[in-house]
C-alpha positions as CSV (number, residue, x, y, z in Angstrom):
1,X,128.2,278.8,118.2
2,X,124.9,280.7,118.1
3,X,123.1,279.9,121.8
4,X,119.3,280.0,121.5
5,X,117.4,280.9,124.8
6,X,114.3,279.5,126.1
7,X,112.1,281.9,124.7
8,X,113.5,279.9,121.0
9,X,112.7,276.6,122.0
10,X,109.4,277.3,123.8
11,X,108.8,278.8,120.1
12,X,109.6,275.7,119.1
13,X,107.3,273.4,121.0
14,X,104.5,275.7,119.6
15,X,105.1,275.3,116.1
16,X,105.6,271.9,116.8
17,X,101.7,272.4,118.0
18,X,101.1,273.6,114.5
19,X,103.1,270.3,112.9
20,X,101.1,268.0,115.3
21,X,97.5,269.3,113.9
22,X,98.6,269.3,110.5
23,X,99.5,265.7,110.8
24,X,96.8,264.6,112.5
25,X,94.1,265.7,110.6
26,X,96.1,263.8,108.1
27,X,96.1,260.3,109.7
28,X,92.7,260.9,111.5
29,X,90.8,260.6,108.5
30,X,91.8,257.2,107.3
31,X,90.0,255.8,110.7
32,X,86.9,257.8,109.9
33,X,86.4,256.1,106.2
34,X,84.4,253.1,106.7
35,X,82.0,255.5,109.0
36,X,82.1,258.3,106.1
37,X,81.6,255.7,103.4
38,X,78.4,254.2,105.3
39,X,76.5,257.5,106.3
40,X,77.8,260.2,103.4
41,X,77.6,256.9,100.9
42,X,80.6,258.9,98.5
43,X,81.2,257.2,95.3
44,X,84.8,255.4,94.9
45,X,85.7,259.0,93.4
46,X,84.4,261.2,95.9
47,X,86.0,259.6,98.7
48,X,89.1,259.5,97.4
49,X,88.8,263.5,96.6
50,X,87.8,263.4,100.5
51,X,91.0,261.8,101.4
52,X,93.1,263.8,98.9
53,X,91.6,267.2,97.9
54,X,93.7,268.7,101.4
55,X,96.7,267.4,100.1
56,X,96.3,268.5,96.3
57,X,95.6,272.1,97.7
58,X,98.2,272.2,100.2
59,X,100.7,270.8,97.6
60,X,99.3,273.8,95.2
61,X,99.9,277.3,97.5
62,X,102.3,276.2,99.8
63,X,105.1,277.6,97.5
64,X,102.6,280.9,97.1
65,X,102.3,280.7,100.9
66,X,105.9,280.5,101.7
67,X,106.5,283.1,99.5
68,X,103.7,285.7,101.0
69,X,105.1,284.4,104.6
70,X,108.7,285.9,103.5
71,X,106.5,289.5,102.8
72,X,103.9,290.0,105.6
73,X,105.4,288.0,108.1
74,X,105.7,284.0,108.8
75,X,104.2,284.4,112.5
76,X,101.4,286.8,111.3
77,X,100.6,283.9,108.2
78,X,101.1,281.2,110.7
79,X,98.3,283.0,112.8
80,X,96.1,283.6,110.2
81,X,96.2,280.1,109.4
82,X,95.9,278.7,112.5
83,X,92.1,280.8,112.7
84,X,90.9,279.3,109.3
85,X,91.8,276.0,110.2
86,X,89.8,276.3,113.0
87,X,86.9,277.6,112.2
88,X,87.1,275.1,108.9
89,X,87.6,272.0,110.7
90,X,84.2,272.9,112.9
91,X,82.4,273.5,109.0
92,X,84.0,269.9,108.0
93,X,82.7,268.6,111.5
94,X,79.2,268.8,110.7
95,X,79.0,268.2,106.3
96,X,75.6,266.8,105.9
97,X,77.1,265.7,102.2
98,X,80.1,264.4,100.7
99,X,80.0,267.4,98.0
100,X,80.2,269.7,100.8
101,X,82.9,267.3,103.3
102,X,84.8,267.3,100.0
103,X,84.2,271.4,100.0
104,X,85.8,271.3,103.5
105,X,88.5,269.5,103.1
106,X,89.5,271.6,100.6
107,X,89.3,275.0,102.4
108,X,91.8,273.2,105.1
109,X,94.2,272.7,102.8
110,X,94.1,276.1,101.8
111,X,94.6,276.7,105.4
112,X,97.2,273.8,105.7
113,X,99.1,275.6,103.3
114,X,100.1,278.6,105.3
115,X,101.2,276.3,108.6
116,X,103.8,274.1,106.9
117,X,106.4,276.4,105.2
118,X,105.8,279.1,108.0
119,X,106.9,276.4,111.0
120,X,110.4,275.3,108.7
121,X,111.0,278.3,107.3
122,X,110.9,279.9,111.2
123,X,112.5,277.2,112.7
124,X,115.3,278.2,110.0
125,X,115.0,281.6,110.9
126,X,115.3,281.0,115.4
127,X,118.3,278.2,114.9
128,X,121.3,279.7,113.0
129,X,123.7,277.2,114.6
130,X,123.9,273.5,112.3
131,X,123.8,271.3,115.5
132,X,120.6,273.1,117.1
133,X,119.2,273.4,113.7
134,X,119.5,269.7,113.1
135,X,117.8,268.9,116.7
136,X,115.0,271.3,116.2
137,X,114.7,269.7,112.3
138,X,114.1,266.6,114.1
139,X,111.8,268.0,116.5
140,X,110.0,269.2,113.8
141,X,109.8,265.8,112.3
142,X,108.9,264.1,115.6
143,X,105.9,266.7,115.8
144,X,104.8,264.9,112.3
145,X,105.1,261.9,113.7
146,X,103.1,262.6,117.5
147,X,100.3,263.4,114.7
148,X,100.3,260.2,113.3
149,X,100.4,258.5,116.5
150,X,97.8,261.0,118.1
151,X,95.7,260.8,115.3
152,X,94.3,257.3,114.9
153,X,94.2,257.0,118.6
154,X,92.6,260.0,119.4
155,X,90.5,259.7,116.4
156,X,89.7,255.8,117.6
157,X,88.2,257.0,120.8
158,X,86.1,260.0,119.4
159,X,85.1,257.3,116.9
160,X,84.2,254.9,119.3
161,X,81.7,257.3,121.3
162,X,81.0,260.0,118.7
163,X,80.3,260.8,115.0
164,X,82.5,260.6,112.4
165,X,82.7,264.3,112.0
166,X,83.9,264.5,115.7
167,X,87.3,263.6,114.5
168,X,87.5,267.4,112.9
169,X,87.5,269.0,115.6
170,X,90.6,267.4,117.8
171,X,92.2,270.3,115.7
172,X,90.4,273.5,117.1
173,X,91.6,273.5,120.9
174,X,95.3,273.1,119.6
175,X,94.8,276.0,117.0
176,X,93.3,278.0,119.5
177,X,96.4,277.7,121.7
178,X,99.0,278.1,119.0
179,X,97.2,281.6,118.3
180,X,97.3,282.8,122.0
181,X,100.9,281.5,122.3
182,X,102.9,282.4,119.1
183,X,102.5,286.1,119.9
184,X,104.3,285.6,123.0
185,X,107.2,283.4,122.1
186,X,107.8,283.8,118.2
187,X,109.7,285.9,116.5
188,X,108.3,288.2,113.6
189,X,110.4,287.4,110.3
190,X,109.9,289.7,107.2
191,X,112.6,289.6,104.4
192,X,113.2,293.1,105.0
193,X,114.2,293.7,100.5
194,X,110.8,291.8,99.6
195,X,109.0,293.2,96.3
196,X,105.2,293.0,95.9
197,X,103.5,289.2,95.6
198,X,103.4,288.5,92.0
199,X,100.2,287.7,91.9
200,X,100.6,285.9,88.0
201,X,102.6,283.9,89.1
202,X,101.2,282.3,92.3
203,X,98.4,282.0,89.8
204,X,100.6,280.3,87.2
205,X,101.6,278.3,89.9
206,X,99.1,276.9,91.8
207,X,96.9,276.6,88.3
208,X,100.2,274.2,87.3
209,X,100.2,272.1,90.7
210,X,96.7,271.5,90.9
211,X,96.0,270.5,87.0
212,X,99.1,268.5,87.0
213,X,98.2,266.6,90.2
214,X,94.1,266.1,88.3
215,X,95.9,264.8,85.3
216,X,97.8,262.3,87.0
217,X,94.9,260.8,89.8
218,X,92.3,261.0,86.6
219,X,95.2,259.1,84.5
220,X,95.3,256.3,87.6
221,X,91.7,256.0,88.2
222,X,90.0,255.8,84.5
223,X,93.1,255.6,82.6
224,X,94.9,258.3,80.1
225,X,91.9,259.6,78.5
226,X,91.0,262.9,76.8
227,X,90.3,264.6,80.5
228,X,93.8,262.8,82.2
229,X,95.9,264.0,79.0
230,X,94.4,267.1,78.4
231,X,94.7,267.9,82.2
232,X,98.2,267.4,81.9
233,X,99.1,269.1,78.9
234,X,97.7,272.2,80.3
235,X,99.1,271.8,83.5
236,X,102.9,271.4,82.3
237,X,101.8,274.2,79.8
238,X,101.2,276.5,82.3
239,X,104.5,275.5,84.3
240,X,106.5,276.3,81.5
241,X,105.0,279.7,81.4
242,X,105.8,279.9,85.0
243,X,109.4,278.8,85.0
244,X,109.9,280.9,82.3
245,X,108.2,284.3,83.8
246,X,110.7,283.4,87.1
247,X,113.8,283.5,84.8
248,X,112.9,286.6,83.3
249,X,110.9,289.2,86.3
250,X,113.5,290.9,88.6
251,X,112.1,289.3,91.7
252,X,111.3,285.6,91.0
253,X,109.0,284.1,93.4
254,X,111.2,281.0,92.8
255,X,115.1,281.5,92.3
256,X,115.8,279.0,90.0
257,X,119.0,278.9,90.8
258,X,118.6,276.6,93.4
259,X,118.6,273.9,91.3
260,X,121.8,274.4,90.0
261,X,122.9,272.5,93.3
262,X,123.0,268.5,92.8
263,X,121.8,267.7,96.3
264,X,119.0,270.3,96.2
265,X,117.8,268.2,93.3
266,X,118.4,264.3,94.8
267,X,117.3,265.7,98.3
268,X,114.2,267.2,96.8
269,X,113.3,263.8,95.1
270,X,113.9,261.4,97.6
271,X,111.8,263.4,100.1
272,X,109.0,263.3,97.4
273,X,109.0,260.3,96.8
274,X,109.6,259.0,100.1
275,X,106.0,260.5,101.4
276,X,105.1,259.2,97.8
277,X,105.3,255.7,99.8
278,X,104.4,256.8,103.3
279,X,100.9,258.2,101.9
280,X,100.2,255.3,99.4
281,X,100.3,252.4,101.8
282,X,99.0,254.0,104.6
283,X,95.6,254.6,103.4
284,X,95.0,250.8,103.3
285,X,95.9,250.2,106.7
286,X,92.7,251.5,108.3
287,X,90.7,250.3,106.4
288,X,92.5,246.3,106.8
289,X,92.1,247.1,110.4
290,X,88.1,247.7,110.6
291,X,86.3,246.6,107.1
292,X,88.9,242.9,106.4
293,X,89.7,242.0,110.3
294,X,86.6,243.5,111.9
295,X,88.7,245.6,114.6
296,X,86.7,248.6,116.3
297,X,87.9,252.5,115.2
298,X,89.8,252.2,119.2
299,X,91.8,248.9,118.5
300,X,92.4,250.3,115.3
301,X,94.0,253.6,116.5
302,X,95.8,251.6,119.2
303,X,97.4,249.2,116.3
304,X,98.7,251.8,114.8
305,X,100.5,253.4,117.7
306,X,103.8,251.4,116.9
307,X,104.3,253.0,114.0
308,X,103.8,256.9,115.4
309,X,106.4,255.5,118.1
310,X,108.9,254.1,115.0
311,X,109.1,257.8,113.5
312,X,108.8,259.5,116.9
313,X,112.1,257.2,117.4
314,X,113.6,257.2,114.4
315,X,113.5,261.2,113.8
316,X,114.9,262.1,116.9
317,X,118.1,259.2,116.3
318,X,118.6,260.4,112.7
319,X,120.4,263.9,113.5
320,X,122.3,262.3,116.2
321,X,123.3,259.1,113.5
322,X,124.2,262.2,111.2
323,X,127.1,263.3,113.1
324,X,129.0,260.3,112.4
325,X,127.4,258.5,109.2
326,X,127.0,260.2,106.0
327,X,124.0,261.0,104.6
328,X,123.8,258.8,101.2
329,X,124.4,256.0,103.6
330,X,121.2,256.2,105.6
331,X,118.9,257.2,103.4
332,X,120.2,254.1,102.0
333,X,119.6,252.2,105.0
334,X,116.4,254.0,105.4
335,X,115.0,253.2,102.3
336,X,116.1,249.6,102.3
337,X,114.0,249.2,106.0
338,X,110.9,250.8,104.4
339,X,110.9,248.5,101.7
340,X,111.3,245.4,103.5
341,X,108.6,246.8,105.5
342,X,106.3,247.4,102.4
343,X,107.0,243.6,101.5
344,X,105.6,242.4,104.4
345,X,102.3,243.7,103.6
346,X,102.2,241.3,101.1
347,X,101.7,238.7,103.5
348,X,99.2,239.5,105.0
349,X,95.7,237.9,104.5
350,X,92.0,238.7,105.1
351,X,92.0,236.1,108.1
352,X,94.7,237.4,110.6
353,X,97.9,239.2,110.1
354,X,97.2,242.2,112.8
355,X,100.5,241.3,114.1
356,X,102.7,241.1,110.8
357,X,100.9,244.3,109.8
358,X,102.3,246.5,113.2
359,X,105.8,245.3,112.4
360,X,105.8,246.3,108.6
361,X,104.6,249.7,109.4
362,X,107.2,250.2,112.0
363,X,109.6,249.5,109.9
364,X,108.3,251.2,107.3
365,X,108.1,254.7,110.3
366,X,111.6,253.6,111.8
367,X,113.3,253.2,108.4
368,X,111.7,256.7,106.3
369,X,111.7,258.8,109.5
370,X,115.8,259.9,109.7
371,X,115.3,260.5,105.5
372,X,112.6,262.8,106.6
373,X,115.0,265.1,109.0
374,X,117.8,264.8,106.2
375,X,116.3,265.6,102.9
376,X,114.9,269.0,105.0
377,X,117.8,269.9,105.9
378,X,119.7,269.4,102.4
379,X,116.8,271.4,100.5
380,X,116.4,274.2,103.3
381,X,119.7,274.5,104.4
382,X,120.6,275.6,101.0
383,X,118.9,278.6,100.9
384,X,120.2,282.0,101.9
385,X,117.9,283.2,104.8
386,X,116.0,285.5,103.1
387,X,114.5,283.0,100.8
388,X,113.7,280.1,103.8
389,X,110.0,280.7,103.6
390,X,110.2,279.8,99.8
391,X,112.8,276.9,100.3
392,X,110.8,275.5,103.2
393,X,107.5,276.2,100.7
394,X,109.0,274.4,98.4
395,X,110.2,271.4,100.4
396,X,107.1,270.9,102.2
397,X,105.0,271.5,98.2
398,X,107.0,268.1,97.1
399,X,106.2,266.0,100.6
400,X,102.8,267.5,99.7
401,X,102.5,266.8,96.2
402,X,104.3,263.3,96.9
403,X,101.2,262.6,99.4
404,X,99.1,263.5,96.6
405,X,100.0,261.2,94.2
406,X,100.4,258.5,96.4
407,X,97.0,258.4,97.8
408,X,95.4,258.9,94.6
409,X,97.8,257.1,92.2
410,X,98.1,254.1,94.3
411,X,94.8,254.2,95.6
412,X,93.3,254.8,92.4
413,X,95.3,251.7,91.3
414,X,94.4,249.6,93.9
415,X,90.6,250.6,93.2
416,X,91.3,249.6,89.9
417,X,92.7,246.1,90.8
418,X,89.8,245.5,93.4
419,X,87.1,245.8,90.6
420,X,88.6,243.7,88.5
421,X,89.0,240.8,91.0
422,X,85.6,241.8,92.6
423,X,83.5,241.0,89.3
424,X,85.2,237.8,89.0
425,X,84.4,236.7,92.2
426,X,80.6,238.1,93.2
427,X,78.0,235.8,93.4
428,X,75.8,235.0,90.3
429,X,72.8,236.3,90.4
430,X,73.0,239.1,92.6
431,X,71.0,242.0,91.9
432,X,72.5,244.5,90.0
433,X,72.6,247.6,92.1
434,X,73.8,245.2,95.3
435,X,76.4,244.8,92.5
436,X,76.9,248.1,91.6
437,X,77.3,249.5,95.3
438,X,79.8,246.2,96.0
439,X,82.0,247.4,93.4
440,X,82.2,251.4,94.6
441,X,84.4,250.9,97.7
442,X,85.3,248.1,100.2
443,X,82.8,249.8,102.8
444,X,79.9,249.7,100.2
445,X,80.7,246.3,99.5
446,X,80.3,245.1,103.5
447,X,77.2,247.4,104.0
448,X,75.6,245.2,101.3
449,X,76.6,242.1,102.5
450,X,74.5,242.7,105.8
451,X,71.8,243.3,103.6
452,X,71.9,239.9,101.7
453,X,71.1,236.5,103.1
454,X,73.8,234.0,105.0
455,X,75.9,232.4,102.7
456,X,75.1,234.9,99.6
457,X,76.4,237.9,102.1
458,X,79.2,236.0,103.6
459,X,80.3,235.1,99.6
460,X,80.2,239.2,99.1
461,X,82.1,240.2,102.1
462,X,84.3,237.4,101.5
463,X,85.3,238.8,97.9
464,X,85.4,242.2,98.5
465,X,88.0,241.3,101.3
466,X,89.8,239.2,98.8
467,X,89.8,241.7,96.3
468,X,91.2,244.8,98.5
469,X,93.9,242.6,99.6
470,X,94.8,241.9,96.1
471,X,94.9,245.5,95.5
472,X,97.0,246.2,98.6
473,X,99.3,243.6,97.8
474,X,100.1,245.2,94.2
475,X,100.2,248.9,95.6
476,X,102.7,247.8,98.8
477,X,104.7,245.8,96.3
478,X,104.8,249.0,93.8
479,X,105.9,251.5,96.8
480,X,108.5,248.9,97.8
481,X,109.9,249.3,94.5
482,X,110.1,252.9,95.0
483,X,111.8,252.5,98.1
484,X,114.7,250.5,96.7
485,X,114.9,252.8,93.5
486,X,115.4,255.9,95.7
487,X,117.9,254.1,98.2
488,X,120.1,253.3,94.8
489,X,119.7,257.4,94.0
490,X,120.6,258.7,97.7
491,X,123.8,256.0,97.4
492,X,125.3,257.2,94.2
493,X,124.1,260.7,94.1
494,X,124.7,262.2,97.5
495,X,127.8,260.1,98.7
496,X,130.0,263.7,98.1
497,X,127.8,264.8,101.3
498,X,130.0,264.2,104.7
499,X,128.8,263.4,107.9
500,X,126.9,265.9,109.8
C-alpha cells in the first residue's frame, strides 16, 4: 500500500474548496430566481439560459480543459481558474441586465471548466492506493454535496438581507484561499510525453458540445423546428469529424480506446444520466418553496438542508458499502431510492406539502449520492495516469452535459406543460399583456397577480400555481422513469464488477 502524508490530504481538503464553490454557485442560483425574474424581468428563455448557459459551457471545454491540465499543469490551470472565477462572479454580482447576467454566467463556466477535471484528475494523481483513492473519491463527492447544502442556505441569508446578485460573490473569499493554498500543498502534475494542444480539435469539440446541447434545449422548448434540427445536425456533424480526426492524429486528445471497455461505457451513462435527474427536478424545488408555498429565500435554504445532509451521508457510506457489495447492486439500490423519491413529488400540492417535499429530496440525495462516488471511480480508474486529466474531463463533461439537459430539457418541458394549463385556466377578460407576462414564468405570473384586483389576482396566482405543479408533476414522473431505466442497466451490465 501506497501511504499518503498530510501534506496529500490537506491537498485534499483544498480541492475539496474548489468542489464546494463549484457546487454552490450551482444550487445558489435556483433561490435567487423569483428575485432575478422580478427585477431583471428575463423572458421564460432567458432565464433558463441564466440557469443553464454555466452548465452548457462547462459541459463544452471541460474535456479541452482536462486535456490542457495534462500539458501545462493541473495545479497551474486549477489556479488560473480559481482567479477568473473570481473576478467573474464579482462581474455577475452586479448585471444591470439579463443579457449581460446571461453574459456572466457564461464566462464562469468557462472558468468552471478548468476546476472540475483538474480536482479528479489530481486527486487521481496524490492517491495511488484503491482504498485511499475510494475515500478521497468520496470526499470529493461530499465536497459536491457541502455545496448544495451551503448553497441555498447561505444564499437564503444573503437573500434575506441583500440583493440577489449578493449570492455571486459567496464564491470569491473561497477562490481567494484555494489560490494562496494550492501552491503550498499541491502537487504540480504535467504528463511529462504531452504533444502540443490540438487546437482543431478542442474547436471541433466544444463547437460539437455546445451545438448539440442548443439543438436539444431549442428541440424541448419550441419543438423540433428548422433551428432545433439544423442545430443538431451540425453539431453531430461536427462530432464525427472529431471522432474521426482522434482516430487518425498521433496524439488524440481523446484515446478512443477507452471505450472499448464495457464499464467505461455503462459507468459513463449512468453517471449522466443520473445528474440528468439530479439537475431536472431540482430546479423546481426553489421555486415550490418561495413562488407556490410563500416561504422566505431563509426557510427556503433551511428546507433544503436535508437533502445536502442525504448526499453528504450517503457519499461518504458508499465507498465503505463498496467493500462488501458490488457495484451493479447499489447503483441498483440507488437508483430505485431516487426514484421513489421523484414519485413523491407527485404528491405534492400548491397548498402544503413542505414536509413530503424534504423527504423526497432526501431520498432522492441519499439514494444518487454512493452512484456518484462509483461511476467516478469506474470511468477514471480506467485510465492509465497520464491521461487522468482527460478521463476525469471527460467524466465530469457527461455529469456536465447531463445537468444541461436536464435543466433545460425538463424545464423546457415543464414550461411547456405550464402554458398550456395556464391559458386554460386564466381569468376571462384579463388584459392581454397581464396575460402575456402570466404566461412567461411562474414569478411573472405572481408579480401580476399583486397588480390585479382581489379575487381576479387571487384566480391568477392560483392558476399559475396549479399549472407549475402540473408541470413538475410530469417532469419528476419523467426523471423517475429514468431512474428505474438506469437501475435495470447498472444491474445487468455491471454485475461482472466485484466488490470493492
Amino acid at each position: 500500500m501506497t501511504s499518503v502524508g498530510r501534506r496529500e490530504w490537506a491537498g485534499l481538503a483544498v480541492l475539496a474548496l474548489a468542489c464546494l464553490v463549484y457546487s454552490m454557485d450551482l444550487t445558489v442560483l435556483h433561490l435567487a430566481v423569483p428575485q432575478i425574474s422580478e427585477i431583471l424581468r428575463p423572458t421564460s428563455s432567458q432565464l433558463l439560459w441564466i440557469i443553464d448557459v454555466y452548465g452548457f459551457l462547462v459541459a463544452g471545454l471541460l474535456l479541452t480543459m482536462g486535456t490542457i491540465g495534462d500539458r501545462i499543469g493541473r495545479r497551474r490551470l486549477l489556479m488560473v481558474g480559481a482567479a477568473a472565477f473570481a473576478a467573474v462572479s464579482i462581474i455577475a454580482a452586479f448585471a444591470p441586465s439579463a443579457p449581460v447576467l446571461i453574459g456572466c454566467r457564461a464566462l464562469l463556466g468557462v472558468a468552471g471548466a478548468t476546476l472540475a477535471p483538474s480536482t479528479l484528475s489530481l486527486i487521481f494523481t496524490m492517491f495511488r492506493d484503491a482504498g485511499q483513492r475510494s475515500i478521497a473519491v468520496g470526499v470529493w463527492v461530499g465536497a459536491y454535496s457541502v455545496g448544495g447544502s451551503i448553497g441555498p442556505l447561505a444564499g437564503g441569508i444573503m437573500l434575506e438581507h441583500f440583493w440577489w446578485g449578493s449570492v455571486f460573490l459567496l464564491a470569491v473569499p473561497v477562490m481567494v484561499l484555494l489560490i494562496v493554498l494550492a501552491p503550498r500543498v499541491l502537487p504540480e502534475y504535467r504528463d511529462p510525453d504531452a504533444g502540443r494542444l490540438d487546437l482543431i480539435s478542442a474547436a471541433l469539440c466544444t463547437s460539437a458540445m455546445l451545438l448539440v446541447v442548443f439543438g436539444m434545449k431549442k428541440a424541448a422548448q419550441d419543438g423540433p423546428g428548422p433551428a432545433a434540427l439544423g442545430a443538431l445536425a451540425v453539431g453531430f456533424g461536427i462530432g464525427a469529424i472529431f471522432v474521426r480526426r482522434q482516430l487518425n492524429v498521433p496524439e488524440p486528445m481523446l484515446d478512443l480506446r477507452l471505450f472499448r471497455l464495457g464499464s467505461f461505457r455503462t459507468a459513463l451513462t449512468i453517471n449522466m444520466v443520473s445528474i440528468f435527474v439530479t439537475f431536472g427536478y431540482a430546479l423546481f424545488v426553489g421555486q415550490y418553496f418561495q413562488l407556490v408555498l410563500g416561504m422566505s429565500p431563509l426557510r427556503a435554504g433551511l428546507a433544503t438542508i436535508p437533502a445536502g445532509l442525504g448526499f453528504m451521508i450517503g457519499s461518504q457510506l458508499g465507498p465503505r458499502i463498496m467493500k462488501v457489495m458490488r457495484p451493479a447492486y447499489m447503483i441498483g439500490i440507488g437508483m430505485a431510492m431516487a426514484a421513489a423519491g421523484l414519485l413523491l413529488l407527485t404528491r405534492i400540492t400548491a397548498t402544503g406539502g413542505v414536509e413530503l417535499t424534504i423527504a423526497a429530496s432526501l431520498l432522492v440525495s441519499f439514494g444518487l449520492a454512493p452512484v456518484f462516488g462509483i461511476t467516478t471511480e469506474l470511468i477514471v480508474g480506467t485510465a492509465p495516469p497520464e491521461q487522468a486529466g482527460a478521463a476525469s474531463g471527460l467524466s465530469e463533461t457527461g455529469a456536465e452535459f447531463g445537468g444541461a439537459l436536464g435543466i433545460s430539457i425538463l424545464g423546457s418541458i415543464s414550461i411547456a406543460i405550464y402554458r398550456s394549463q395556464l391559458d386554460a385556466n386564466l381569468p376571462y377578460g384579463l388584459p392581454v399583456d397581464d396575460a402575456h407576462a402570466a404566461r412567461d414564468t411562474l414569478g411573472a405570473a405572481m408579480e401580476v397577480a399583486t397588480t390585479l384586483p382581489g379575487k381576479v389576482g387571487d384566480a391568477v396566482a392560483d392558476a399559475a400555481k396549479h399549472a407549475f405543479l402540473a408541470g413538475m408533476h410530469l417532469t419528476a414522473a419523467i426523471a423517475a422513469g429514468a431512474a428505474l431505466l438506469l437501475a435495470l442497466i447498472a444491474m445487468t451490465r455491471l454485475r461482472h464488477v466485484p466488490p470493492g
